[in-house]
ZAMARGU-4260 file (C-alpha; in steps of 0.2 Angstrom, whole numbers, plus 5000, padded with zeros to 4 digits):
<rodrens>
0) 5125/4986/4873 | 5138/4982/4859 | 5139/4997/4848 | 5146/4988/4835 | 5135/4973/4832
5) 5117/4984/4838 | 5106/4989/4826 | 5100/5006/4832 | 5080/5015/4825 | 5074/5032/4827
10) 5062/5044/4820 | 5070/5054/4809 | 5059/5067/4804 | 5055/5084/4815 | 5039/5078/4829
15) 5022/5083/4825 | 5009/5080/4811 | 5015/5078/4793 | 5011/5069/4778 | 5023/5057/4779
20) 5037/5053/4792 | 5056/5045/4790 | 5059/5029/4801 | 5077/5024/4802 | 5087/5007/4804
25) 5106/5007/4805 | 5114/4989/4807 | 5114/4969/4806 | 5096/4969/4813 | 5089/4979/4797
30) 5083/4962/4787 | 5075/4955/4801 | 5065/4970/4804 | 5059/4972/4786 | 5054/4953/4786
35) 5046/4954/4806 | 5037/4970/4803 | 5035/4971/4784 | 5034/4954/4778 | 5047/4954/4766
40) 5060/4942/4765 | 5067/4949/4749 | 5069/4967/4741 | 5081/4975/4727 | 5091/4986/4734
45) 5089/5007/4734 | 5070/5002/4725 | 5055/5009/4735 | 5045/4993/4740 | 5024/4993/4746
50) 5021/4986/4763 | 5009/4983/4779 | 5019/4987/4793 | 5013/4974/4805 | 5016/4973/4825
55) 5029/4959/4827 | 5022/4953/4843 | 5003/4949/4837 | 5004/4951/4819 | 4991/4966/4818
60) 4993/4977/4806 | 4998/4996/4809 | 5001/5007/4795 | 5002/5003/4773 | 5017/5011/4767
65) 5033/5012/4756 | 5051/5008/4762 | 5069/5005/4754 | 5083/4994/4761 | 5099/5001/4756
70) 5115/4985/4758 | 5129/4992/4768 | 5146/4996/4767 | 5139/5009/4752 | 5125/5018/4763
75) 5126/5032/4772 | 5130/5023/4789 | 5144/5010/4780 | 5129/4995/4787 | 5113/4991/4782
80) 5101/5004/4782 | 5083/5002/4782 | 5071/5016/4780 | 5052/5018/4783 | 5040/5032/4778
85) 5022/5030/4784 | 5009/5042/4788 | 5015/5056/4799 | 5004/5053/4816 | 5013/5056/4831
90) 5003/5044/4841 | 5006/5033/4824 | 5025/5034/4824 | 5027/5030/4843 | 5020/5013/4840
95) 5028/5010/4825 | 5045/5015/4835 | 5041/5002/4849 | 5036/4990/4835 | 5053/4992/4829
100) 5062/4992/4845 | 5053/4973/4850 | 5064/4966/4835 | 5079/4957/4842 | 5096/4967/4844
105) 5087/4985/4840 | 5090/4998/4851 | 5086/5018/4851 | 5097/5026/4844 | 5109/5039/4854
110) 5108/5058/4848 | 5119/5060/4832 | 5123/5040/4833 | 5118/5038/4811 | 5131/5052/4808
115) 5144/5044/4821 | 5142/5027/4812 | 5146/5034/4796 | 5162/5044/4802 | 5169/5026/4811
120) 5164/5019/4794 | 5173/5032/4785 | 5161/5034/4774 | 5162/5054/4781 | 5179/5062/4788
125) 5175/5073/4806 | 5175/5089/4797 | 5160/5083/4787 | 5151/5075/4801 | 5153/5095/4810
130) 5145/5098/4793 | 5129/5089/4794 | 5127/5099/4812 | 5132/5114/4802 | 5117/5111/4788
135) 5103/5107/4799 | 5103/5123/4811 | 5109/5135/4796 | 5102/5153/4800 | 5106/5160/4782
140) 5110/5156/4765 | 5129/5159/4761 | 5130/5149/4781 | 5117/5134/4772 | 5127/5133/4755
145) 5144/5133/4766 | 5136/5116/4775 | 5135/5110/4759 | 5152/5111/4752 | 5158/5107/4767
150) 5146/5090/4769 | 5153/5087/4750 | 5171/5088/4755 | 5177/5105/4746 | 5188/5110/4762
155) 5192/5091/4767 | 5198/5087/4749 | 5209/5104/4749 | 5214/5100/4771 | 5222/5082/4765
160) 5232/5090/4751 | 5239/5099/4764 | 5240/5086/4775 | 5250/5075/4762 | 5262/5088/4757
165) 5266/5092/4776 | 5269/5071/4780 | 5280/5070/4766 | 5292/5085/4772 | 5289/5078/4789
170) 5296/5061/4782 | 5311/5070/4773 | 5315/5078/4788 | 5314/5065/4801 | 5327/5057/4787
175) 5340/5071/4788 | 5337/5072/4807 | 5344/5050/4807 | 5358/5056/4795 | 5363/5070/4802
180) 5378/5064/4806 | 5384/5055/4788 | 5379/5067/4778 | 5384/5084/4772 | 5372/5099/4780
185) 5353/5097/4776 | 5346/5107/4760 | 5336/5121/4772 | 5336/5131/4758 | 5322/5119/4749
190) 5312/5116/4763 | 5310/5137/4768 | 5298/5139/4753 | 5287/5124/4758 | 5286/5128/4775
195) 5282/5145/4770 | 5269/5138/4757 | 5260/5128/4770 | 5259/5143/4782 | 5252/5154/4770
200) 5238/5140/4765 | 5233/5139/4784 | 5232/5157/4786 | 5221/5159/4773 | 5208/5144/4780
205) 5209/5155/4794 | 5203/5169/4787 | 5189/5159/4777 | 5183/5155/4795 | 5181/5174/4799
210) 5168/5174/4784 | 5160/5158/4790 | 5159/5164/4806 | 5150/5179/4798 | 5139/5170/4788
215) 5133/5158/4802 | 5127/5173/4812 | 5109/5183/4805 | 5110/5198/4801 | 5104/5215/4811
220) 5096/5226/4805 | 5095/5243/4819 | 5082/5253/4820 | 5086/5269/4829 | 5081/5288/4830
225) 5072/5301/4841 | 5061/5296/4855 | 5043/5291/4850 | 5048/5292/4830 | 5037/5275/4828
230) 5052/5264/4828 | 5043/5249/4840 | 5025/5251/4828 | 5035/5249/4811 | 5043/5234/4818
235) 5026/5227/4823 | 5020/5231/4805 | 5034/5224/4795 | 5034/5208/4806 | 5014/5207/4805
240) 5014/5205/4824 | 5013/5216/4840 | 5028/5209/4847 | 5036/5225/4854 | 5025/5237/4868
245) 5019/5253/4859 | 5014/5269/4868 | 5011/5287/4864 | 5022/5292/4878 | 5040/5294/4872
250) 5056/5284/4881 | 5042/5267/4880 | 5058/5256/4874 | 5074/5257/4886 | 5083/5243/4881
255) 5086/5233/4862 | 5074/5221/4858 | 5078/5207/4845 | 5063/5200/4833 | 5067/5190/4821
260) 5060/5190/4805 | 5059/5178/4790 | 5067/5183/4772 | 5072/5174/4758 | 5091/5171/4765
265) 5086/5165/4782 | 5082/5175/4796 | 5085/5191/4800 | 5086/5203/4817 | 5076/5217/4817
270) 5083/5227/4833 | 5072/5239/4841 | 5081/5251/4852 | 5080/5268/4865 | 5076/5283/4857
275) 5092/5294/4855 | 5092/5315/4860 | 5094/5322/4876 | 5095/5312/4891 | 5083/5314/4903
280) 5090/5303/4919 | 5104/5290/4922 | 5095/5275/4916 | 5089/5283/4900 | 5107/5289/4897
285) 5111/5272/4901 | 5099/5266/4886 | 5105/5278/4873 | 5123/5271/4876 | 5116/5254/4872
290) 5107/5261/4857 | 5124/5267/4850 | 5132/5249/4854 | 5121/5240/4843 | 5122/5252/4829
295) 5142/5249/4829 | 5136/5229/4828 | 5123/5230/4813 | 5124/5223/4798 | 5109/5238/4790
300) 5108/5255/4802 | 5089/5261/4797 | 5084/5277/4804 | 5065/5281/4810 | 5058/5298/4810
305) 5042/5306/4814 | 5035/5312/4798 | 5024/5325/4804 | 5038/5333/4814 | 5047/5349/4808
310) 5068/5350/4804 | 5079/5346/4818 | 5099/5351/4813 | 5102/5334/4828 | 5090/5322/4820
315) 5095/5327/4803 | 5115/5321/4810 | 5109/5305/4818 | 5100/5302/4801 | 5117/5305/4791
320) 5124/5287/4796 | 5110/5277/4790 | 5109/5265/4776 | 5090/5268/4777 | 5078/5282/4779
325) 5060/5279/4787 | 5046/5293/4790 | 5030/5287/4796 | 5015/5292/4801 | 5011/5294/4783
330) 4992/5291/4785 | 4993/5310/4793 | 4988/5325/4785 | 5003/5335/4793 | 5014/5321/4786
335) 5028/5328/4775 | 5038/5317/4763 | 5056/5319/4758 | 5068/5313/4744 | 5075/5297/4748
340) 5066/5293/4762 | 5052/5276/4761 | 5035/5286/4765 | 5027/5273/4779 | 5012/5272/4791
345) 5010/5258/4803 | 4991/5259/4805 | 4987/5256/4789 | 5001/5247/4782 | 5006/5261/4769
350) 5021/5259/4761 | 5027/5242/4773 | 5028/5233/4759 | 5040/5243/4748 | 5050/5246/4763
355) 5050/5227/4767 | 5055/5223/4750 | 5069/5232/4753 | 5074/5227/4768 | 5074/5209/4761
360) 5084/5213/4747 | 5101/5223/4760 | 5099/5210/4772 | 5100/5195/4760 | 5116/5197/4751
365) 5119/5186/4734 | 5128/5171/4734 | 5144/5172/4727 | 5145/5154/4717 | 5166/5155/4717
370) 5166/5153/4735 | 5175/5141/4742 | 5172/5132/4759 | 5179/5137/4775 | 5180/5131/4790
375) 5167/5136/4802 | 5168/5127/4822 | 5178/5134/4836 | 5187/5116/4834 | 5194/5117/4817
380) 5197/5135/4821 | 5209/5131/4836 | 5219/5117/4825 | 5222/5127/4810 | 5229/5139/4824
385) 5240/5128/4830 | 5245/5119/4814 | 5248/5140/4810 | 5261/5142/4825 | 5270/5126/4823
390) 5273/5131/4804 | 5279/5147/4809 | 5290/5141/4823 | 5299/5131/4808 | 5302/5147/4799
395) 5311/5155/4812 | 5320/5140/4815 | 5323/5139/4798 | 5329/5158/4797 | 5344/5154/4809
400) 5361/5153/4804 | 5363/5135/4807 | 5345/5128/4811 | 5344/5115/4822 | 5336/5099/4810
405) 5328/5091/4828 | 5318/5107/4832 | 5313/5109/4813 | 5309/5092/4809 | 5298/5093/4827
410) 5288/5109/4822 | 5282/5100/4806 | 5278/5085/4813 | 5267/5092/4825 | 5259/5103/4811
415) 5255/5086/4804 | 5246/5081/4820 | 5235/5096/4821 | 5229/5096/4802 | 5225/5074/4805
420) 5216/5078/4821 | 5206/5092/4809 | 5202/5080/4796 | 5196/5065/4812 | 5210/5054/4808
425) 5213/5050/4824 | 5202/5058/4840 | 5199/5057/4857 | 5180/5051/4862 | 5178/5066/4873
430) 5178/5078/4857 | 5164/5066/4847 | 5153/5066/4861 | 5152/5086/4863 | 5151/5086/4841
435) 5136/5071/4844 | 5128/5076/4858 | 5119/5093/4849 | 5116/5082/4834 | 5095/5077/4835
440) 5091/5058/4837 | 5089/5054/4821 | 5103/5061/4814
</rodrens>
């Protein structure tokens, strides 16, 4: 295998039955393929072209569909690229893979290897190859329009300014520190507020990866209150699924359950949990403490009350933290209604609607359009850091009396090093297979 002259195929599209599927070429090999398996000898480029796919070995014809050939180094791998779309059949795509895979130097591709061609192409940096990970497993709006920016180079773009400023005080430096000795004493006093500057600029990256970190992360919405309140049926109800055990006897829940539930931003954590009051043993104790836990983590606390029950002074304090109110049971005649509260029966779907409308509308925040991109894997997090401590080792050396120019002119130069190792400009092969092996083949 000779990963610079292979042509490497995949199925690019998710498996199982769809209308139409992606097959993807990536190398030299692509012009054979389209005139083996699709009989054409010529095409204008980025045009959508009619073919039979035919079986290179006996000529027997497979699928009728559309391709594009799109002439490297200005495609997304930075070589030729050659993509398919026939009919979505499993069983049908397998054989138009093998097809594919008997044309002279084509391969399967390894998982990510598109996305790694294009990196060593440089037609992406790394930060926007983390990117295309970042976009494909987004669980939430503000985390998906993140990927985005990212893919389209916002926080690359805004890294190599950085990057550039940092190399030419680095330069200047590494001057001062081979003249040291035939010239009068360095000008510290102009390189304090650009050390200073670039310090500031990486902080702030790091606290735009606090929100990304946020944002990549669905939010949790708890549901809490007394034992038996109806906490476990609502949840059934608003997810339109007897996901959690529902009994009449109270303390049925002793631990937090996660279920997920689709909204407009994403998806979203409904968390059902213990019922809170008076302990009765050591293991519901237990599972009251973990009830309290989770509330200190959500995103929406929403508090679930019997409706047909009387005024309790320690339910009514329990309910005093909530974000939202709940009585069910509604369908009930003893059922009594209160200001503020959403009026809900889970039997008969009463009121489920409005409160799931609501629900929706807390847990799927607007996008702020001014955003800017941040940085959002543990990797880039760990450079900035130490890009971070270098700089602001250099502004204590530079705070001394008489700074030592060597020490100085070190610290900036191996801020340098973490912001290029950021941006990919030079890396290790260990860190690009951990970033390609969670990519899918096709990818």
């Amino acid at each position: 295998m000779n990963p610079a002259t292979d042509t490497i195929a995949a199925l690019s599209t998710p498996p199982g039955v769809s209308g139409l599927a992606v097959l993807r070429l990536s190398g030299p090999a692509c012009g054979e393929a389209a005139r083996l398996c699709l009989g054409r000898r010529e095409w204008t480029p980025r045009l959508l072209h009619a073919a039979t796919f035919r079986d290179p070995a006996g000529g027997e014809p497979l699928d009728s569909l559309s391709f594009h050939m799109l002439p490297g180094p200005n495609s997304p791998t930075g070589e030729d690229v050659l993509e398919i779309f026939p009919h979505g059949n499993p069983l049908l795509l397998e054989t138009l893979l093998r097809a594919l895979l008997r044309v002279p130097g084509v391969r399967p591709a390894e998982p990510g290897e598109f996305t790694r061609r294009a990196l060593e192409n440089g037609r992406i940096d790394l930060i926007q190859a983390e990117a295309v990970g970042e976009l494909i497993h987004a669980q939430t709006r503000a985390a998906l329009a993140n990927a985005r920016r990212l893919l389209a180079g916002e926080l690359s773009g805004r890294l190599r300014t950085l990057r550039d400023n940092l190399l030419d005080l680095s330069a200047r430096l590494e001057l001062d520190v081979d003249f040291a000795e035939e010239e009068a004493d360095p000008d510290f006093e102009s390189w304090k507020p650009r050390v200073e500057g670039a310090r500031r600029e990486v902080e702030a990256l790091l606290r735009g990866f606090e929100r990304g970190r946020a944002w990549s992360q669905a939010r949790r919405a708890v549901f809490y209150g007394a034992p038996n309140a109806g906490k476990s049926s609502l949840i059934n109800a608003l997810t339109g699924r007897d996901r959690l055990l529902v009994s009449e006897i109270a303390g049925t829940t002793r631990d937090f359950v996660d279920v997920p539930l689709r909204v407009a931003g994403g998806v979203a954590q409904l968390v059902d949990t213990a019922g809170l009051g008076r302990a009765v043993d050591a293991l519901d104790a237990l599972a009251m403490e973990r009830t309290r836990a989770q509330l200190e983590e959500s995103n929406l606390k929403v508090h679930v009350a019997d409706g047909t029950a009387g005024a309790d002074p320690e339910e009514e304090e329990l309910a005093a933290r909530a974000d939202l109110r709940v009585r069910t049971k509604k369908d009930l005649p003893d059922f009594t209604p209160r200001a503020g509260c959403f009026a809900v029966s889970s039997r008969t779907g009463a009121g489920v609607e409005e409160l799931l409308a609501e629900l929706e509308r807390r847990l799927n925040p607007p996008l702020d359009a001014q955003e800017e991109a941040v940085a959002t894997t543990e990797r880039q997090r760990d450079a900035l850091e130490k890009a971070r401590d270098r700089l602001g080792a250099a502004e204590a050396r530079l705070a001394e009396a008489r700074p030592a120019v060597e020490i100085v002119a070190f610290e900036v130069r191996e801020a340098c090093v973490a912001l290029r190792e950021l941006l990919g400009d030079f890396r290790a092969d260990d860190v690009l297979h951990r970033l390609f092996s969670g990519f899918c083949i096709g990818k």
